[in-house]
C-alpha positions in Angstrom: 6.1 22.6 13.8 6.5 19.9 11.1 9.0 20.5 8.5 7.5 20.0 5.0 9.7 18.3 2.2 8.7 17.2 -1.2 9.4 14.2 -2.6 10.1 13.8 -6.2 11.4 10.7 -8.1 14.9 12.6 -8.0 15.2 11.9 -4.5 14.5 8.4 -4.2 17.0 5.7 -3.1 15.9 2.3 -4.6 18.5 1.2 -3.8 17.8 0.9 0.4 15.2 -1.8 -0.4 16.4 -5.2 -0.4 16.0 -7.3 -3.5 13.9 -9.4 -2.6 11.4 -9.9 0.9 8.3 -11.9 2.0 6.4 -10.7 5.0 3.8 -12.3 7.0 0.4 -10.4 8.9 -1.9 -11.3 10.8 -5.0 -9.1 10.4 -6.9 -8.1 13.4 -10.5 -6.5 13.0 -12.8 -5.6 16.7 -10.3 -7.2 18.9 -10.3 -10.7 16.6 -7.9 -12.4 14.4 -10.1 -11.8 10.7 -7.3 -13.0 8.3 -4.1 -13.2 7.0 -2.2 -11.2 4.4 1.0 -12.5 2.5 3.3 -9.2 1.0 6.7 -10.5 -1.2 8.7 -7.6 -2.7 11.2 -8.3 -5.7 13.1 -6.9 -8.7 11.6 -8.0 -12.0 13.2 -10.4 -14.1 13.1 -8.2 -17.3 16.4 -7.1 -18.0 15.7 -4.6 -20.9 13.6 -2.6 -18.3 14.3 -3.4 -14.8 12.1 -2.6 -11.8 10.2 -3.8 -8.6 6.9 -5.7 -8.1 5.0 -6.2 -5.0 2.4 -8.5 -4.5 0.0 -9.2 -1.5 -2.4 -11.5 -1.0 -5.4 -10.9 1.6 -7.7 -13.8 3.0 -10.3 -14.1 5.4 -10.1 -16.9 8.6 -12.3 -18.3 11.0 -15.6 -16.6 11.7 -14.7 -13.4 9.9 -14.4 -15.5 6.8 -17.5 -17.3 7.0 -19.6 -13.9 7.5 -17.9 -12.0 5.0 -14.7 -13.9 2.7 -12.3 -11.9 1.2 -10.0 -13.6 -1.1 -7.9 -10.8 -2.7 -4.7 -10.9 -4.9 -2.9 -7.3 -5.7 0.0 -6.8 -7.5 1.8 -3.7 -7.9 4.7 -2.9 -10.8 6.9 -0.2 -10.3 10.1 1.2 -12.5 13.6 1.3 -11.3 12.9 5.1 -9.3 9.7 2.9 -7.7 7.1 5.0 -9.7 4.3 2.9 -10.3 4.0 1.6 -13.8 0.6 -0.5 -13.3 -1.3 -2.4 -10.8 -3.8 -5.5 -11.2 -6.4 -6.7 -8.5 -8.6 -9.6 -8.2 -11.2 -9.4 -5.7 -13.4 -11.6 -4.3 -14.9 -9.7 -1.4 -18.7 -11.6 -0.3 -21.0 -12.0 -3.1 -18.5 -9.3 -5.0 -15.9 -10.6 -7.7 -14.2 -8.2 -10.0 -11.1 -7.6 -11.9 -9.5 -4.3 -11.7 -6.5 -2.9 -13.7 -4.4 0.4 -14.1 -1.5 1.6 -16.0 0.4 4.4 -15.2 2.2 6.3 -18.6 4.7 8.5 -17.6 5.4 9.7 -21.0 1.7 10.4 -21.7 0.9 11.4 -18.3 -2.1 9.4 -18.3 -3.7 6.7 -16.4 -6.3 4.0 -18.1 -8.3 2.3 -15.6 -10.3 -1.0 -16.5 -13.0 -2.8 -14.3 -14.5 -6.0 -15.1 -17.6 -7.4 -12.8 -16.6 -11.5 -13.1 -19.8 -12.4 -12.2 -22.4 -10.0 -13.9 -22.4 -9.7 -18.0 -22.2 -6.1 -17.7 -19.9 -3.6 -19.9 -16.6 -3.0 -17.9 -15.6 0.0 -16.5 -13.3 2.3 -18.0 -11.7 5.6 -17.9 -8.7 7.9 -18.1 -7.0 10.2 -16.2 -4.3 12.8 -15.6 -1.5 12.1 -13.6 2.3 13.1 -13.0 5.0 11.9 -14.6 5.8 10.0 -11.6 2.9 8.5 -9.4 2.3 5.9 -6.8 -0.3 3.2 -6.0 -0.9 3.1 -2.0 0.8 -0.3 -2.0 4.0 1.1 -4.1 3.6 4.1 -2.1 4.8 2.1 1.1 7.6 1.0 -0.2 8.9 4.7 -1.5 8.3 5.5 1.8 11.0 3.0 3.3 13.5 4.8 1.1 13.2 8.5 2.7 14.4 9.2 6.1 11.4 11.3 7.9 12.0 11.5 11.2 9.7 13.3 13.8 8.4 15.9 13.2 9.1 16.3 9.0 6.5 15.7 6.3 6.4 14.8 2.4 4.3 14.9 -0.1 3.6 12.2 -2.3 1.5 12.1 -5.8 -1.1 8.8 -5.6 -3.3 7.6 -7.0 -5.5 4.6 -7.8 -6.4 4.9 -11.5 -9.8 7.2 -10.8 -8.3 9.8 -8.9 -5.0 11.4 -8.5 -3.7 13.6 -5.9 -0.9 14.8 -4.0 -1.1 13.0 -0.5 0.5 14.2 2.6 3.2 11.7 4.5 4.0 12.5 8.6 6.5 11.2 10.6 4.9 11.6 13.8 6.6 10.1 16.8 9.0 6.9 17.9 7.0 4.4 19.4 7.8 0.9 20.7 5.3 -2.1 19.1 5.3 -5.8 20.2 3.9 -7.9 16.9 3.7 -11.5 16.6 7.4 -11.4 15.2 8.8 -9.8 18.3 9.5 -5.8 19.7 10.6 -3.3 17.9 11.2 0.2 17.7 9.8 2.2 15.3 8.2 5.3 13.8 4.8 6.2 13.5 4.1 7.8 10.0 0.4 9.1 8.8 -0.9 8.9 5.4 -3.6 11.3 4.4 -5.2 9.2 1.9 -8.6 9.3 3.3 -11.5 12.3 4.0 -11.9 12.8 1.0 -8.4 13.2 -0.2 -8.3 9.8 -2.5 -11.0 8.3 -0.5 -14.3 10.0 0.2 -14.6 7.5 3.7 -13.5 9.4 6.8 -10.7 6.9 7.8 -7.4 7.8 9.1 -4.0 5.6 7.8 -1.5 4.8 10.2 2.1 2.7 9.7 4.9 1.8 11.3 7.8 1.7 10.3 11.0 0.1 11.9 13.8 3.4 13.3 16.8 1.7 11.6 18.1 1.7 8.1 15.7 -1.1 7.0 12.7 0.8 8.1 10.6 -2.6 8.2 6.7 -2.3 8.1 5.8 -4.1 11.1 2.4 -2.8 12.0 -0.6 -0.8 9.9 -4.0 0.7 10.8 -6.5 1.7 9.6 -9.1 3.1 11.8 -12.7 4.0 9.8 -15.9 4.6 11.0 -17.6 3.1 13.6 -19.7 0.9 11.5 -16.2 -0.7 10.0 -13.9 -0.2 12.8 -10.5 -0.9 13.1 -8.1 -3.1 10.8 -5.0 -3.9 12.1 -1.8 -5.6 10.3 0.5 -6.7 12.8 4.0 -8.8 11.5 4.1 -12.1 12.3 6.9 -13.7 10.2 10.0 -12.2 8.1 10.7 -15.3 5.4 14.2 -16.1 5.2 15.6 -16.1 1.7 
């Protein structure tokens, strides 16, 4: 029987992530390489109001690319307990290019989400919602995840949410499994996030990570496994930058 815990900015240990981190993928898609992804994690340089940002950039390669490029930068900003504060994304997905931006306002428990179409001259999109005093965007979301020690057999729950919808996502630690990436072996633990059938996505999908069994608890693998006319997307570590 899992073990259910919740997870509350309280509770959260910044402190176990290093300051800073660059990580390599490669991204596999129907047994094929189909691109490359490029995460760095750091504390921000603002002094008065220190936090974290992370920032991944996703490309297309090879025949994937020419078929269907994808050319994405996302950033997420997080405060010092790693709640999100805001998150920016520029897209350029086919014949798709947009701009899409969220703040998080913990004070005014509010979030004010903004898409622009960069190609069309059409009004952007916008909106507000309600959210928690303390929320995370899936990308932040990873990273508070590294700072809890789930093992096998416990769950968490964790408030997400990307700027149109807000919920309270469930987090397993399912069982230690050994990987072989492009970076090497490892032993980790398999964790489930429940962001998908309709929980913050409609698309029936399941979300799977792993996560390294030691203290660092580094991602080196992630899948996402949709439906049959998407498939499977696989990040798999290839290269931990020195710095």
């Amino acid at each position: 029987m899992l073990l259910l815990l919740f997870v509350g900015p309280a509770v959260v240990a910044p402190a176990a992530l290093p300051s800073r981190e660059a990580l390599d993928y490669t991204v596999e898609w129907r047994l094929v390489t189909a691109g490359k992804a490029h995460l760095v994690w750091s504390a921000t340089a603002h002094h008065s109001d220190p936090g974290w940002q992370a920032n991944l950039h996703l490309e297309s390669t090879g025949l994937v690319s020419k078929l269907f490029k994808v050319n994405n930068d996302y950033v997420s900003s997080l405060a010092s307990d790693l709640c999100s504060t805001g998150s920016y994304l520029k897209a350029e997905e086919g014949s798709r290019h947009k701009e899409t931006s969220v703040t998080f306002n913990r004070e005014t428990h509010k979030a004010d989400y903004l898409e622009k179409d960069l190609d069309k001259k059409i009004p952007p999109t916008a909106h507000e919602i309600d959210i928690p005093a303390c929320v995370h965007d899936v990308l932040g979301g990873l990273y508070s995840l590294r700072t809890l020690n789930l093992q096998p057999g416990q769950a968490t729950q964790v408030a997400v949410s990307d700027g149109k919808k807000s919920v309270i996502a469930r987090v397993e630690a399912q069982q230690r499994e050994d990987v072989k990436t492009p970076a090497g072996a490892f032993k980790t633990i398999r964790y489930e996030a429940f962001l998908f059938n309709d929980v913050l996505y409609r698309r029936y999908g399941h979300l799977h990570l792993w996560l390294t069994d030691d203290a660092r608890k580094l991602p080196v693998q992630i899948r996402v496994r949709l439906q049959f006319t998407i498939g499977t997307i696989t990040l798999q570590l290839e290269k931990e930058e020195k710095t």
